[in-house]
Backbone of each chain as ProteinMPNN parsed JSONL, in Angstrom:
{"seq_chain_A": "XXXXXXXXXXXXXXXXXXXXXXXXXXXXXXXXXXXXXXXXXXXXXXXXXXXXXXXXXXXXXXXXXXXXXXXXXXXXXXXXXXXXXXXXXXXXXXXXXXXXXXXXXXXXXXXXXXXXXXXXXXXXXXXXXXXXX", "coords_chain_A": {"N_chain_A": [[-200.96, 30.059, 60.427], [-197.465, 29.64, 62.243], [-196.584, 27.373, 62.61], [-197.061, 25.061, 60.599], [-196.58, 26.843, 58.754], [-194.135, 26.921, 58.315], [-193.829, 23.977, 57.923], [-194.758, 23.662, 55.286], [-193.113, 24.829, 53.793], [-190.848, 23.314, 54.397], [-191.685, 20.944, 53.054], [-191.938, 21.683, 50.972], [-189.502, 21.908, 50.246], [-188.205, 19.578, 50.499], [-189.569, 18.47, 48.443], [-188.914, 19.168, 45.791], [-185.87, 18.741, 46.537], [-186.063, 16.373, 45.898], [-187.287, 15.578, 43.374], [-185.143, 16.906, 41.864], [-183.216, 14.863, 42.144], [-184.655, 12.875, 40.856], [-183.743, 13.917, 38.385], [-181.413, 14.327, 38.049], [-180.771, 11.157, 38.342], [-182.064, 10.451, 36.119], [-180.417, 11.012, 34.016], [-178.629, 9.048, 34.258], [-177.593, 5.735, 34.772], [-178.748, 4.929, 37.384], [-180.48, 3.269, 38.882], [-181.143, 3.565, 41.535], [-180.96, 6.354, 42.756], [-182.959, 7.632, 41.101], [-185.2, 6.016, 41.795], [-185.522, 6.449, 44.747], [-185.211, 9.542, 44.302], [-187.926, 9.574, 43.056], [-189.506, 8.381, 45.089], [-189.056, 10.181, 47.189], [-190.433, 12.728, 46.392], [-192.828, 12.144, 46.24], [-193.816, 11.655, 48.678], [-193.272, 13.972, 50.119], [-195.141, 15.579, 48.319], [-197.497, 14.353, 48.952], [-197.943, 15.277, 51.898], [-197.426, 17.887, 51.08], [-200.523, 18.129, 50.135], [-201.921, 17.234, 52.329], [-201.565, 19.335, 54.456], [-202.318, 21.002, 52.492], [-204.755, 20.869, 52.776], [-205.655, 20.768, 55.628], [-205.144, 23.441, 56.128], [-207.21, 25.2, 54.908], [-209.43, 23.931, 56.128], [-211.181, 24.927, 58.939], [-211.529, 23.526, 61.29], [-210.155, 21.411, 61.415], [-207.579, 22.427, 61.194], [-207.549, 23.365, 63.467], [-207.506, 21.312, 65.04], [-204.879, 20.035, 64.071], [-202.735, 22.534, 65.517], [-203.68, 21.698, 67.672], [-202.668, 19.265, 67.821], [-199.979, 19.798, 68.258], [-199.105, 20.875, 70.308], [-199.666, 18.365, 71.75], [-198.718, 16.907, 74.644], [-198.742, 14.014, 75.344], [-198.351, 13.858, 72.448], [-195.981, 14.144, 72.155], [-194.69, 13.245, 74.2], [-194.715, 10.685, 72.849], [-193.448, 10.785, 70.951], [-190.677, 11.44, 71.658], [-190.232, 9.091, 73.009], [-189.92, 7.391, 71.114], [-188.029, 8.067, 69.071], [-185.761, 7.321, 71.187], [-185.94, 4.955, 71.29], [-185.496, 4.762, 68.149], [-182.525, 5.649, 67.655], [-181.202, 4.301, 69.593], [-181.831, 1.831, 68.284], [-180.556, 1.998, 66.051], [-177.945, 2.733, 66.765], [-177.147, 0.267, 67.633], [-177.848, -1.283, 64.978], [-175.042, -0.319, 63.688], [-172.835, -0.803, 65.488], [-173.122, -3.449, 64.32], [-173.571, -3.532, 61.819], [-170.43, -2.854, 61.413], [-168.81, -4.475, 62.269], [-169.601, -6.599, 60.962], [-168.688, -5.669, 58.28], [-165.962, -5.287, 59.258], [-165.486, -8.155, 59.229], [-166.046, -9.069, 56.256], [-163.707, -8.045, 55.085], [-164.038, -4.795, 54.605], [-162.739, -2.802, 55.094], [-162.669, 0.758, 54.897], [-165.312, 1.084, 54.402], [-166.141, 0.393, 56.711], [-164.578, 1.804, 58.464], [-166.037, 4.434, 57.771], [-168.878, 4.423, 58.885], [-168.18, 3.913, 61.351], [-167.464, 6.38, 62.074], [-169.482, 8.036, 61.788], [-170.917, 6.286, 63.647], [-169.731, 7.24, 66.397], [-169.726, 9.709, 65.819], [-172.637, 10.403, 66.33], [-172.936, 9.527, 68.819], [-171.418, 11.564, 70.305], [-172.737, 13.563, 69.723], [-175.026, 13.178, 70.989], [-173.955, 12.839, 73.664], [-173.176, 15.979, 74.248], [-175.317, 16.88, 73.41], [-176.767, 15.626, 75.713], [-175.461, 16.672, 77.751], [-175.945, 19.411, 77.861], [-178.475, 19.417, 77.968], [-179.104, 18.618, 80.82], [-178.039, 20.583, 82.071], [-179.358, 23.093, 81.524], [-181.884, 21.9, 82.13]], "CA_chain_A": [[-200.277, 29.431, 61.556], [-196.322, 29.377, 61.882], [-196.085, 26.085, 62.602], [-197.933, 24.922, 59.476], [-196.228, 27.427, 57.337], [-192.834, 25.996, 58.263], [-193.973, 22.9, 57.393], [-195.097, 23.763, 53.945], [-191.854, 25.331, 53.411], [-189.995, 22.248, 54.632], [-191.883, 19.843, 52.547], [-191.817, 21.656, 49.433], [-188.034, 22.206, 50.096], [-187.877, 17.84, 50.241], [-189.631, 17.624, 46.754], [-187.61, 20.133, 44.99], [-184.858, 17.928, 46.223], [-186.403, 14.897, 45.289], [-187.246, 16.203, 42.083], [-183.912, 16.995, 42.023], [-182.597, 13.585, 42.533], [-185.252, 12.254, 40.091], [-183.487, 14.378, 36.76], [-180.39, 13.245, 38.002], [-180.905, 9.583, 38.457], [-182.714, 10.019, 34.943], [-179.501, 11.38, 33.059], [-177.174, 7.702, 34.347], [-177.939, 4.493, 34.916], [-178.79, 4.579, 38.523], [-182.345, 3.287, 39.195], [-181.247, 3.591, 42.814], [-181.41, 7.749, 42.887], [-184.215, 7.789, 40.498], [-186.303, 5.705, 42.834], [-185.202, 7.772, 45.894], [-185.7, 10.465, 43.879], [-189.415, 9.554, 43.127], [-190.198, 8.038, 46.422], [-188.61, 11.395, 48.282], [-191.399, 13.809, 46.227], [-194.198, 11.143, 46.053], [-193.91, 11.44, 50.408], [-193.552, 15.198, 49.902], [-196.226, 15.694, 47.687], [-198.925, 13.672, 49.836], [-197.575, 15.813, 52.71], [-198.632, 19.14, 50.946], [-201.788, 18.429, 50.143], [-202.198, 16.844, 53.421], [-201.343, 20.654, 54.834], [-203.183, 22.228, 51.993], [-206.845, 20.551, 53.171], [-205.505, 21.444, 56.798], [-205.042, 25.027, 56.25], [-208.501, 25.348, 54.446], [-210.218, 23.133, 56.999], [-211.075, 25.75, 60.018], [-211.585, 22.242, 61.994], [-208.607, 20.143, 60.927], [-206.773, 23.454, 61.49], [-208.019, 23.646, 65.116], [-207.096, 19.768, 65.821], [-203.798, 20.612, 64.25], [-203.063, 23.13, 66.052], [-203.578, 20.833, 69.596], [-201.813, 18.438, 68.001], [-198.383, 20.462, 67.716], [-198.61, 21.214, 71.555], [-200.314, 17.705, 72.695], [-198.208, 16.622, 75.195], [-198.866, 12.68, 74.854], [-197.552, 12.925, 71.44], [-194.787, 14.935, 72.328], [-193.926, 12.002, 74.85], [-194.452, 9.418, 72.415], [-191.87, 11.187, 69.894], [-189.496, 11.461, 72.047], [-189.946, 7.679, 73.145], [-189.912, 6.525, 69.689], [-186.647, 8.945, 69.112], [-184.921, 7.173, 72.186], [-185.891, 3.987, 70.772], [-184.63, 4.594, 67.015], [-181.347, 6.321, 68.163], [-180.922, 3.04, 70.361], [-181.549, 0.464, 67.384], [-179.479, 2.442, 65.233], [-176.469, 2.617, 67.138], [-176.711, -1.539, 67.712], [-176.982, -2.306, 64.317], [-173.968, 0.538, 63.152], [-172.04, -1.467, 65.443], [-172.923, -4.481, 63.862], [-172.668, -3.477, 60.439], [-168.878, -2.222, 61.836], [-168.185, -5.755, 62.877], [-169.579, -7.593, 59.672], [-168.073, -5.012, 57.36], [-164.304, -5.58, 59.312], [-165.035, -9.47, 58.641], [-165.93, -9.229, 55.039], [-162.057, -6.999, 55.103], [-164.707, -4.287, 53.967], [-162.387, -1.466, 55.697], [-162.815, 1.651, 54.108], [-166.729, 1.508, 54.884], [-166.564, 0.292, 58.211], [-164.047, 3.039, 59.172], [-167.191, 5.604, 57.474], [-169.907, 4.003, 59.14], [-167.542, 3.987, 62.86], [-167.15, 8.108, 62.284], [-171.012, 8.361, 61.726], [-171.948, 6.202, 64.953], [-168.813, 8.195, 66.58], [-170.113, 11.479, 65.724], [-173.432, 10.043, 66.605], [-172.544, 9.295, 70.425], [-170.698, 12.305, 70.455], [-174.139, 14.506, 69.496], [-175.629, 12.746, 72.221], [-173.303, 13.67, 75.408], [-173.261, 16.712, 74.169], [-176.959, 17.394, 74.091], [-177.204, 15.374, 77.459], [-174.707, 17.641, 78.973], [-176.437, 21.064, 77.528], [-179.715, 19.234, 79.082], [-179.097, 18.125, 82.075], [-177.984, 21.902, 82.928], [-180.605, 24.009, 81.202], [-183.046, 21.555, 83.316]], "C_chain_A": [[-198.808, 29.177, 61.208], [-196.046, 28.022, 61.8], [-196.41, 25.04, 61.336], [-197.055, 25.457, 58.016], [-194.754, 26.874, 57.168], [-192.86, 24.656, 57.566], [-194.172, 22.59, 56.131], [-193.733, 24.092, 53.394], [-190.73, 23.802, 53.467], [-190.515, 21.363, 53.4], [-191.528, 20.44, 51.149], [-190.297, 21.914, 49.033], [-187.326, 20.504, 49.537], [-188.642, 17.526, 48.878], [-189.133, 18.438, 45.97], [-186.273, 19.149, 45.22], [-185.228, 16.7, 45.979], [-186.784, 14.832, 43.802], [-185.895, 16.15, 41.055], [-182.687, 15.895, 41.377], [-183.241, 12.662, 41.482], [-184.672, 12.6, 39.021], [-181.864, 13.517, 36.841], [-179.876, 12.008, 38.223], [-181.466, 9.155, 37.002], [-181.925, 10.047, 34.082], [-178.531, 9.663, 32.898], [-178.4, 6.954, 34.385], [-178.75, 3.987, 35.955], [-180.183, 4.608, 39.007], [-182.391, 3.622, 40.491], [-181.85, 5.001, 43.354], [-182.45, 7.877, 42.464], [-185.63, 6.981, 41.724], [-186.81, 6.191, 43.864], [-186.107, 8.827, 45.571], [-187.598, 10.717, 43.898], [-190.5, 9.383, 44.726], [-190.588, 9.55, 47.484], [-190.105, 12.705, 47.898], [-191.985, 13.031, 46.538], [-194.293, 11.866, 47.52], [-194.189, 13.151, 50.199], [-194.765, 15.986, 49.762], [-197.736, 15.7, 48.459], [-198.575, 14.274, 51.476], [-198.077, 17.66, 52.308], [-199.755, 18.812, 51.069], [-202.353, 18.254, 51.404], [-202.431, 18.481, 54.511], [-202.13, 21.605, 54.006], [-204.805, 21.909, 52.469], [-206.681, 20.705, 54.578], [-205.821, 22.957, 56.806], [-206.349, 25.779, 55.141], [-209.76, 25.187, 55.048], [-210.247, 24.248, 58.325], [-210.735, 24.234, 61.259], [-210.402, 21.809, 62.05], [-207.548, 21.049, 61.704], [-206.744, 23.57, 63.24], [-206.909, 22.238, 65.495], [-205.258, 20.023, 65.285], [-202.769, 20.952, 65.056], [-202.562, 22.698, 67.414], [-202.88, 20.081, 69.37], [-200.233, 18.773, 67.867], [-198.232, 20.8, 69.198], [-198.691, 20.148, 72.683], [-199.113, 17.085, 73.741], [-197.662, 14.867, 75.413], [-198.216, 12.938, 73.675], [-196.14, 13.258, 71.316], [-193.993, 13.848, 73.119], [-193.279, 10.86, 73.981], [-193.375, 9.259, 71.167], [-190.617, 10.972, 70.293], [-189.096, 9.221, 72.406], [-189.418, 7.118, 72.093], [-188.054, 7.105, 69.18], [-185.719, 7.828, 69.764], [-184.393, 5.332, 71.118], [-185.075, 3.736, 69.259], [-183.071, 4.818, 67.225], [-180.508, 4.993, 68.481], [-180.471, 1.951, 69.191], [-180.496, 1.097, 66.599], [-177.791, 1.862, 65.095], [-176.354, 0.985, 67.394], [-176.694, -1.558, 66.137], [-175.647, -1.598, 63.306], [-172.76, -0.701, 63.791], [-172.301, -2.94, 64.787], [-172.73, -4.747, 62.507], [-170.991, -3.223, 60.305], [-168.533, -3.892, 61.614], [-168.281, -6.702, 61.355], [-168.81, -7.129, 58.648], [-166.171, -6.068, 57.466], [-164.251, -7.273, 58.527], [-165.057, -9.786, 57.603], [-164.812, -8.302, 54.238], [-162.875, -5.349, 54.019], [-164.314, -2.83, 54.726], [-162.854, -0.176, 55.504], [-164.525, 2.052, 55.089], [-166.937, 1.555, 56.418], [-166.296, 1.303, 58.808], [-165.544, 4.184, 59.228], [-167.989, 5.523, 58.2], [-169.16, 4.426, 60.743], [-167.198, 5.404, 62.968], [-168.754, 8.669, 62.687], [-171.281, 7.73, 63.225], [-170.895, 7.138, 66.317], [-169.276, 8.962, 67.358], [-171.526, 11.446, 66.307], [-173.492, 9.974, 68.594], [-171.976, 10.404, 70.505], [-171.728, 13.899, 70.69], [-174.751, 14.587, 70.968], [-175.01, 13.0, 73.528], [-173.119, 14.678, 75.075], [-174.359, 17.423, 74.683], [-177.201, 17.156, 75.416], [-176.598, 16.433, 78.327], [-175.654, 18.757, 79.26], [-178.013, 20.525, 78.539], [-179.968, 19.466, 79.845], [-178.506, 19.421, 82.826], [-178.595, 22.912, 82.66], [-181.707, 22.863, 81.946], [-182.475, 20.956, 85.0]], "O_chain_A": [[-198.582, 28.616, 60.136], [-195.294, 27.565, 60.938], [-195.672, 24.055, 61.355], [-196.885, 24.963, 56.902], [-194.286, 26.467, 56.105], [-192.01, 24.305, 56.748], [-193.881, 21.474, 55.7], [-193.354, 23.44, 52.421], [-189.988, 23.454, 52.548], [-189.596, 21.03, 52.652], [-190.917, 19.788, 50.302], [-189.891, 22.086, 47.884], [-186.466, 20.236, 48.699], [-188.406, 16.49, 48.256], [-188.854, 17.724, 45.007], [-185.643, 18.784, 44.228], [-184.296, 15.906, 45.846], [-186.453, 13.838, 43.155], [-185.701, 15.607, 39.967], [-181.758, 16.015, 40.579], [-182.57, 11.693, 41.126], [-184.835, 11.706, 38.19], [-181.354, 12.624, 36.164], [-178.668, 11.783, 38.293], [-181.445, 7.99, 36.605], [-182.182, 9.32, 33.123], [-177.979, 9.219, 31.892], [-179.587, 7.214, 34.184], [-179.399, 2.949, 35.819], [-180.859, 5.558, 39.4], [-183.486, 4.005, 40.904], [-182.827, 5.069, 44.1], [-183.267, 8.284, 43.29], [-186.647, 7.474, 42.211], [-187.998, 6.404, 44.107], [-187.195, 9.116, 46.069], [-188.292, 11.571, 44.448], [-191.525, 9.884, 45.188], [-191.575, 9.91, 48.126], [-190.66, 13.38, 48.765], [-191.734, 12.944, 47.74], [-195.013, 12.863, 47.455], [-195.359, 13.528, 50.132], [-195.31, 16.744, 50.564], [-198.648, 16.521, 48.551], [-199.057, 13.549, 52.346], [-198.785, 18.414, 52.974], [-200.278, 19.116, 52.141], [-203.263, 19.02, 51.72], [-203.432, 18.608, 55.216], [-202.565, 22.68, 54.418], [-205.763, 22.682, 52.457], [-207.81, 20.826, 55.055], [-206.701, 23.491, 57.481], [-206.192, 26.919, 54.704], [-210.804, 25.802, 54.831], [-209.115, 24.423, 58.775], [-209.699, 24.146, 61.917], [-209.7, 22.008, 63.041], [-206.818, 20.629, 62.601], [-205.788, 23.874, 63.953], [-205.824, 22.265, 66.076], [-204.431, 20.181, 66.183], [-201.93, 20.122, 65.407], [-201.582, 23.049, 68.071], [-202.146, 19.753, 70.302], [-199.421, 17.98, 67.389], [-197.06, 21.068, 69.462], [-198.294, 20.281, 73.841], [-198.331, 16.607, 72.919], [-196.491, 14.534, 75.593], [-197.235, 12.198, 73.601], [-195.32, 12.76, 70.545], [-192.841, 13.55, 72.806], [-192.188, 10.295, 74.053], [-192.781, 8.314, 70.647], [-189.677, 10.501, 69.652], [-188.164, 8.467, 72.125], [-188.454, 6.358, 72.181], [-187.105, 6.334, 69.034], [-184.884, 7.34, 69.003], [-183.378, 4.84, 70.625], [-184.252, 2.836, 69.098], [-182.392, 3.872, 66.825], [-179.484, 4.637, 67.898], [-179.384, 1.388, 69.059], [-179.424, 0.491, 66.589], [-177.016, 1.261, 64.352], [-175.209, 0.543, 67.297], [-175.577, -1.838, 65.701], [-175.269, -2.212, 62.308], [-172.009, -1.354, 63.066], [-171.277, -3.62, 64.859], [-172.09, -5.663, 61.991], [-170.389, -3.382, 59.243], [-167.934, -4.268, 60.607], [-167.36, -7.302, 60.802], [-168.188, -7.971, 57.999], [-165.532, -6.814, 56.725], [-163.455, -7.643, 57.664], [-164.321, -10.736, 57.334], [-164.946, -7.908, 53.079], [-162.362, -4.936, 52.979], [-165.126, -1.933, 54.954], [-163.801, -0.022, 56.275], [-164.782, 2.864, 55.979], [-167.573, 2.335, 57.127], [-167.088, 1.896, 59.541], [-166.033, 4.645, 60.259], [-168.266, 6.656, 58.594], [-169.719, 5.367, 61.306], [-166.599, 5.715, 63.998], [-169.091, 9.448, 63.578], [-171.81, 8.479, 64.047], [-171.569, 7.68, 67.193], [-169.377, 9.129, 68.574], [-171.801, 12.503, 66.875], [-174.304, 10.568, 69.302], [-171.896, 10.268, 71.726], [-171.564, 14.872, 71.427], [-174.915, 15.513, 71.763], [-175.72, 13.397, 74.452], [-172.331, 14.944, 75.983], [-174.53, 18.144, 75.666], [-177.662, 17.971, 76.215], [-177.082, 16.94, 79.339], [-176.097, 19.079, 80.362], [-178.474, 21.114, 79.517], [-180.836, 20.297, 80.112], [-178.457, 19.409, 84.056], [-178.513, 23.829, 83.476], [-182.61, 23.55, 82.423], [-183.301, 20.7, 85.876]]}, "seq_chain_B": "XXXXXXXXXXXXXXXXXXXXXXXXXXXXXXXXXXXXXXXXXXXXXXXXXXXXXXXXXXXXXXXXXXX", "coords_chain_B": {"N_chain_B": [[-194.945, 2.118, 91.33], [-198.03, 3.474, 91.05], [-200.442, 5.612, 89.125], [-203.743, 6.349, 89.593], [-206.798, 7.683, 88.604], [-209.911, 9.162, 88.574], [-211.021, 10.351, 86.382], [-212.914, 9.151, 84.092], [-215.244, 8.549, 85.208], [-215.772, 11.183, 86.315], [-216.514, 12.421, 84.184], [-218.099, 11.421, 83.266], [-220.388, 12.017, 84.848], [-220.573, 14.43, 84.372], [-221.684, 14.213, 81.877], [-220.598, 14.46, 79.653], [-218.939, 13.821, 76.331], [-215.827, 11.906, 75.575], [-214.47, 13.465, 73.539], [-215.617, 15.898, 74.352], [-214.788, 17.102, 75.903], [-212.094, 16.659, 75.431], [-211.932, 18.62, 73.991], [-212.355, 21.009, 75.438], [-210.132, 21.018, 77.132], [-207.9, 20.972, 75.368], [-206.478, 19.441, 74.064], [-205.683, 15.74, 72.615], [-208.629, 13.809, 71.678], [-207.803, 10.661, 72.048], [-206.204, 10.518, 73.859], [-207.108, 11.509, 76.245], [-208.642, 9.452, 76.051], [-206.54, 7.643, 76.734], [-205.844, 8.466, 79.554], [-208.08, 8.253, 80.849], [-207.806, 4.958, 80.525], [-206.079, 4.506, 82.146], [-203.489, 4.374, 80.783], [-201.62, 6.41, 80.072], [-199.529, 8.65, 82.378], [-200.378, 12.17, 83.369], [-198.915, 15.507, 82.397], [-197.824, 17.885, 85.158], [-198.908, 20.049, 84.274], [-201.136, 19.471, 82.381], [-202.582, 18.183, 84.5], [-203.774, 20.131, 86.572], [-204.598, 21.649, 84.593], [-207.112, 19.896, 84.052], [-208.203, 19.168, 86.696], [-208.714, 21.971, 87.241], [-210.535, 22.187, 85.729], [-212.613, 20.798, 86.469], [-213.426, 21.601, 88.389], [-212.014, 20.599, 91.167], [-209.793, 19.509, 93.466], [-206.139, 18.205, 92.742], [-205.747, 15.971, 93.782], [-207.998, 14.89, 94.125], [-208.299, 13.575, 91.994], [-206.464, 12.332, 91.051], [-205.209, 9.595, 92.139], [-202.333, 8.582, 94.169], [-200.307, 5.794, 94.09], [-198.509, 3.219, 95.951], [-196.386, 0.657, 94.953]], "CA_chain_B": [[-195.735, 3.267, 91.489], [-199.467, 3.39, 90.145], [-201.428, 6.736, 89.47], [-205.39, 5.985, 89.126], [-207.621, 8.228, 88.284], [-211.519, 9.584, 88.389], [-211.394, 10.808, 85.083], [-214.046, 8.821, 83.361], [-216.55, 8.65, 86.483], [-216.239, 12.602, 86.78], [-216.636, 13.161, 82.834], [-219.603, 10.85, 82.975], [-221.355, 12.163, 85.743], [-220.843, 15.486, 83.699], [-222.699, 13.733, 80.923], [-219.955, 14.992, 78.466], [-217.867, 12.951, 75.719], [-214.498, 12.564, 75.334], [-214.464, 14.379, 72.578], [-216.121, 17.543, 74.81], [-213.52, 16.793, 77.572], [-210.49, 16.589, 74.45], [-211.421, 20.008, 73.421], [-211.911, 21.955, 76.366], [-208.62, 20.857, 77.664], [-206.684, 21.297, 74.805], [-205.909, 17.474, 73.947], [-207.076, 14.75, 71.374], [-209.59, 12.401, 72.092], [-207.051, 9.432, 72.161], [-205.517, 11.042, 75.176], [-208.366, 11.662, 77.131], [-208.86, 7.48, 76.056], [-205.101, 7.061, 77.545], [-206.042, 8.821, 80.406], [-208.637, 7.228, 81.413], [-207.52, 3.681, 81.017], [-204.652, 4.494, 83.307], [-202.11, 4.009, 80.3], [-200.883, 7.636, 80.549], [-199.82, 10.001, 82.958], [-200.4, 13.88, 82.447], [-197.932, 16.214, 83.384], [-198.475, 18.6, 86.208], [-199.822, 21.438, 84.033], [-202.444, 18.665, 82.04], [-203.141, 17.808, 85.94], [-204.07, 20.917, 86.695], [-206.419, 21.811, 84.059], [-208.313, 18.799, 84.521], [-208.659, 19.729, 87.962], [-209.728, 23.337, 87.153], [-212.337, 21.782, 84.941], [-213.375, 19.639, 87.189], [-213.62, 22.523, 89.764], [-211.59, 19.718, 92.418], [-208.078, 19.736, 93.497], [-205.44, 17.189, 91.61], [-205.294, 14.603, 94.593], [-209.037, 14.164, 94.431], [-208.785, 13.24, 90.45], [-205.092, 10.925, 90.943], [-204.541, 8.816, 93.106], [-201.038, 8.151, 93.577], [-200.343, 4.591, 94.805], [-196.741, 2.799, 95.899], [-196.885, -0.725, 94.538]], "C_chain_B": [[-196.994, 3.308, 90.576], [-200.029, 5.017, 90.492], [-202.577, 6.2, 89.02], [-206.112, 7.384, 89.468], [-208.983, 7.919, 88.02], [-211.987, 10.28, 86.93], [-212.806, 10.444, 84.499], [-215.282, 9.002, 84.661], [-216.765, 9.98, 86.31], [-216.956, 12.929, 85.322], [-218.411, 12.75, 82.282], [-220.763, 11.681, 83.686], [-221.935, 13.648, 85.051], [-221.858, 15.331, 82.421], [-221.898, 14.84, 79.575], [-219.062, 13.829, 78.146], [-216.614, 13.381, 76.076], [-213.873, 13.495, 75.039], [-214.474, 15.569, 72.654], [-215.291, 17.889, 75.479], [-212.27, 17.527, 76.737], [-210.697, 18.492, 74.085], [-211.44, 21.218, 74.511], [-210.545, 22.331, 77.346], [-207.841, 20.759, 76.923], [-206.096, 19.919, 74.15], [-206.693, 16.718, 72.695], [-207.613, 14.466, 72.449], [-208.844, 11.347, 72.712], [-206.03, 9.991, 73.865], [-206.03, 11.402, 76.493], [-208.745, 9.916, 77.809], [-207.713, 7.077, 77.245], [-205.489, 7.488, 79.058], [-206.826, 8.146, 81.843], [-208.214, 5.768, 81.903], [-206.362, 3.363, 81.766], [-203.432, 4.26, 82.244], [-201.307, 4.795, 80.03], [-200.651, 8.544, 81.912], [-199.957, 11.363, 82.481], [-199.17, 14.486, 83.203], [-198.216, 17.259, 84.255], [-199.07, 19.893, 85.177], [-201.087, 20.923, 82.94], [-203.966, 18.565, 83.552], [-203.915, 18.53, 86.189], [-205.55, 21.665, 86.022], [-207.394, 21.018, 84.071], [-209.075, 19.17, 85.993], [-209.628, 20.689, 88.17], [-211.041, 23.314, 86.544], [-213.217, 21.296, 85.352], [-213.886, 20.363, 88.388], [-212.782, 21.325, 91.19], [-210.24, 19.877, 92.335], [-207.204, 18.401, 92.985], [-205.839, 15.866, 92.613], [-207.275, 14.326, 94.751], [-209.459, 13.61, 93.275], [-207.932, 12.347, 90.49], [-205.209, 10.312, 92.223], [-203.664, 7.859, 93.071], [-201.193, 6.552, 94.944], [-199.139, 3.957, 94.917], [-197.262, 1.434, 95.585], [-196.593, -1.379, 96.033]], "O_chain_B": [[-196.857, 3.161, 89.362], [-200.076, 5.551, 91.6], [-202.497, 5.524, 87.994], [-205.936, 8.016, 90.51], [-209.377, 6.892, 87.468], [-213.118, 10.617, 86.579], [-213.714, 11.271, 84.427], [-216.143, 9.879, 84.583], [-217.95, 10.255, 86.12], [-217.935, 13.675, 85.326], [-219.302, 13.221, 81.576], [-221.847, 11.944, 83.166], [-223.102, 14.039, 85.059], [-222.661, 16.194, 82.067], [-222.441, 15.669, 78.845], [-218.539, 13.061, 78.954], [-216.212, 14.434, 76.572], [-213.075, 14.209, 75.646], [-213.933, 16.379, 71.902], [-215.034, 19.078, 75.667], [-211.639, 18.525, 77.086], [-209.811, 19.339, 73.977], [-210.688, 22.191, 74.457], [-210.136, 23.321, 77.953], [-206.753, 20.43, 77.394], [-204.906, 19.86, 73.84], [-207.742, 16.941, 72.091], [-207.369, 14.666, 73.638], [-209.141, 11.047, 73.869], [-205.295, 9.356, 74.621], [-205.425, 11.54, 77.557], [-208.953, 9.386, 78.901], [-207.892, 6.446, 78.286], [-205.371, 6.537, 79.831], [-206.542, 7.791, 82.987], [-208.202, 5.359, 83.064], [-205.821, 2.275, 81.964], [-202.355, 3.954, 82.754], [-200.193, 4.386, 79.704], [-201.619, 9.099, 82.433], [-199.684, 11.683, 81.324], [-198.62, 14.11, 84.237], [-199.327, 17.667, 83.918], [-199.803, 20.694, 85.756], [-201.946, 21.745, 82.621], [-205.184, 18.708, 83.662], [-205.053, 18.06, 86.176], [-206.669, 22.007, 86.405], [-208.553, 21.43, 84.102], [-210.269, 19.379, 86.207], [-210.705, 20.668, 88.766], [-212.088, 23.951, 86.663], [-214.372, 21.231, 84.932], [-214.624, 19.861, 89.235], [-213.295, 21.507, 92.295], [-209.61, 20.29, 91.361], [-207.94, 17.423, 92.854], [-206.218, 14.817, 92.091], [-207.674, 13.501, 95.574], [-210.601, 13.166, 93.165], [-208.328, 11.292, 89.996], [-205.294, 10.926, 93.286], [-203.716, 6.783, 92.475], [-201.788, 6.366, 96.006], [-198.479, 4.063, 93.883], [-198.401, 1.083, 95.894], [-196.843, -2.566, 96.248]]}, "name": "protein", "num_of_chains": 2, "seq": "XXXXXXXXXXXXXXXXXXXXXXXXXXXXXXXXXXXXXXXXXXXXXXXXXXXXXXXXXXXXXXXXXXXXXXXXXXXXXXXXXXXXXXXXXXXXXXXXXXXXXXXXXXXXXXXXXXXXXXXXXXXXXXXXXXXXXXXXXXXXXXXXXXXXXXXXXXXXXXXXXXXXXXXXXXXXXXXXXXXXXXXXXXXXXXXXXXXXXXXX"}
């Protein structure tokens, strides 16, 4: 199944870089990457196998399968999408705002390009949408 | 706007599960559940096959309602 095999490909592409992230978080100091690092395969990892007892499973494979076209969850992605997107952009601006007051320029500017470029994604796509439907 | 549905009455009367319902139409289980308890709508080409399964036409499985 393509959809399946993409997915295998994707995941084992995120623990190679988590892997990745684990040698070089192991060379410095920085427990922060190394943790990343570990966390990013660990998720990976339990994401193959999860796909390898799918794609063994004729069953699992079936339900699969329905679940890559179900329509309900296809809704409830996108809901959940609308919703993260949403919180995001509130607390970007509010990290913007606390940053400027702790004179924490520099970042805020970074962070005000990202929600920006972020809003910027978004009337884009809406446009391309709202005239391909 | 309320849609209600015959779903469960028709599926019963068929003397089939969810479960039999979820796979002949392509769907989980849990969606079949939503369905039923009115906390989803389907979209017109879900509608449809329910219908066709049901051998009945959509407006005798929804019923659309204005609040």
């Amino acid at each position: 199944m393509r959809v399946l095999r993409k997915r295998i490909i994707w995941s084992t592409l995120v623990a190679v870089a988590g892997i990745i992230l684990l040698f070089v978080g192991k060379g410095g100091e920085n427990s922060f990457v190394r943790g990343l690092g570990a966390g990013i395969t660990a998720a990976a990892i339990a994401k193959l196998i999860q796909y390898y007892r799918i794609a063994r499973n004729p069953k699992l494979l079936k339900k699969f399968a329905i679940e890559q076209k179900e329509e309900r969850l296809i809704a409830l992605a996108e809901k959940s999408g609308r919703f993260t997107f949403l919180l995001t952009v509130v607390a970007e601006f509010v990290g913007i705002v606390v940053l400027i007051l702790l004179d924490r320029t520099e970042v805020a500017t970074v962070i005000s390009f990202v929600a920006a470029l972020q809003s910027l994604v978004y009337l884009i796509s809406y446009y391309y949408l709202s005239k391909k439907y | 706007m309320i849609v209600r549905n015959k779903l469960e009455e028709l599926r019963k009367e068929r003397g089939i599960t969810q479960e039999e319902l979820a796979e002949a139409l392509e769907v989980s289980r849990q969606t079949i559940s939503s369905l039923e308890k009115g906390r989803y709508n389907p979209s017109i080409i879900l509608a449809f096959k329910i219908a066709r399964y049901f051998g009945k036409s959509i407006e005798e499985i929804f019923i659309y309602e204005e609040e």
